[in-house]
C-alpha positions as CSV (number, residue, x, y, z in Angstrom):
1,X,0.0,0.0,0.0
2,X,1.3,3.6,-0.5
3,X,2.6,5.8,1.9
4,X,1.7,9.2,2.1
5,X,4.2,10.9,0.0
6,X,3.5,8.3,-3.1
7,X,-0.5,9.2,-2.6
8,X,0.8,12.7,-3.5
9,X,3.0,11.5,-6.2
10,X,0.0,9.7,-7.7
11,X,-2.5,12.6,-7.1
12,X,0.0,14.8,-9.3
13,X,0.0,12.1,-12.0
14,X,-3.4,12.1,-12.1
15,X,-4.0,15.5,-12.3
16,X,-1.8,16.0,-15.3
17,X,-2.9,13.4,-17.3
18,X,-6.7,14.0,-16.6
19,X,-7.1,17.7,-15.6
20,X,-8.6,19.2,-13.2
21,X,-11.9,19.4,-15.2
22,X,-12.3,15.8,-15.5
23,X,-11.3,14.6,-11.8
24,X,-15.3,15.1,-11.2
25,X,-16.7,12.9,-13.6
26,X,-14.2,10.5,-12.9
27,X,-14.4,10.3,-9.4
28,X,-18.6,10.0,-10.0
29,X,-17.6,7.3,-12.8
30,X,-15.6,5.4,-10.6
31,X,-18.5,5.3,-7.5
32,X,-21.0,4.3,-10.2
33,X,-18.9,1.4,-10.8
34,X,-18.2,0.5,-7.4
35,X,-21.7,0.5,-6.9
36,X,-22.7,-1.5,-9.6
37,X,-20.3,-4.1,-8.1
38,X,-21.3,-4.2,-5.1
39,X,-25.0,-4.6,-6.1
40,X,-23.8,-7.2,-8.7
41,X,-22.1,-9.1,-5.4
42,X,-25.3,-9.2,-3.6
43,X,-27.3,-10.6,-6.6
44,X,-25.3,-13.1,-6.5
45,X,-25.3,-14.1,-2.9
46,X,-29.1,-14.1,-3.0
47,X,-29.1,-16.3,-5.8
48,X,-26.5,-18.4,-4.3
49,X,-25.6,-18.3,-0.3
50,X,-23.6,-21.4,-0.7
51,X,-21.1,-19.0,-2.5
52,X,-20.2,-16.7,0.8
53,X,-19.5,-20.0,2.9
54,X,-16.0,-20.2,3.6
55,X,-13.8,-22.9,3.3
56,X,-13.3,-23.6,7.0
57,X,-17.5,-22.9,7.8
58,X,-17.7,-25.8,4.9
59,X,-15.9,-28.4,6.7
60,X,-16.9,-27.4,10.1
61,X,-20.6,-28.1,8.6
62,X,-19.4,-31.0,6.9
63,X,-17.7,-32.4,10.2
64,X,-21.0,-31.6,12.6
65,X,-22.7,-33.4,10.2
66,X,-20.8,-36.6,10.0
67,X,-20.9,-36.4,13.8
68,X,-24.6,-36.4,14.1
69,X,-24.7,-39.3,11.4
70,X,-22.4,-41.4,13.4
71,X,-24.1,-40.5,17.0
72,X,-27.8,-41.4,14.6
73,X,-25.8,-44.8,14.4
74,X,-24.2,-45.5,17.6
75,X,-21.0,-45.6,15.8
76,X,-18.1,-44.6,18.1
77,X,-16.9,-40.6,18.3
78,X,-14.0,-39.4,16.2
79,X,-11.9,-36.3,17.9
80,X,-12.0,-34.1,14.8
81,X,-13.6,-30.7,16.7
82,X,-11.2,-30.6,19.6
């Protein structure tokens, strides 16, 4: 991530290569897009909520529900959640 003084140094860039003038529109193009992504994102959680699960929530599921299965059966208790 940039420090302080490269912000600057970018800032400067910036300004010479798109002006003054145009620093508004692109600042408003650039939230339109961010907010287009974002409401993109949570279209696609609704439509899927398997998506957000994490890797770890996944097997901890997975493991609780092998548990249960094998207490359903009597079968003796792994030590997998410890």
């Amino acid at each position: 991530m940039p420090s302080g003084s490269e912000w600057i140094i970018v800032l400067v860039i910036v300004l010479l290569v798109f002006g003054g003038s145009q620093l508004p529109k692109l600042a408003k193009n650039l939230g339109k897009a961010q907010k287009e992504f974002k409401d993109g994102l949570a279209d696609g959680l609704e439509e899927h909520p398997q998506a957000a699960e994490t890797v770890e929530q996944r097997e901890l599921r997975e493991l609780r529900a092998e548990r249960a299965a094998r207490d359903a059966a009597g079968a003796p208790e792994r030590n997998d959640l410890s």
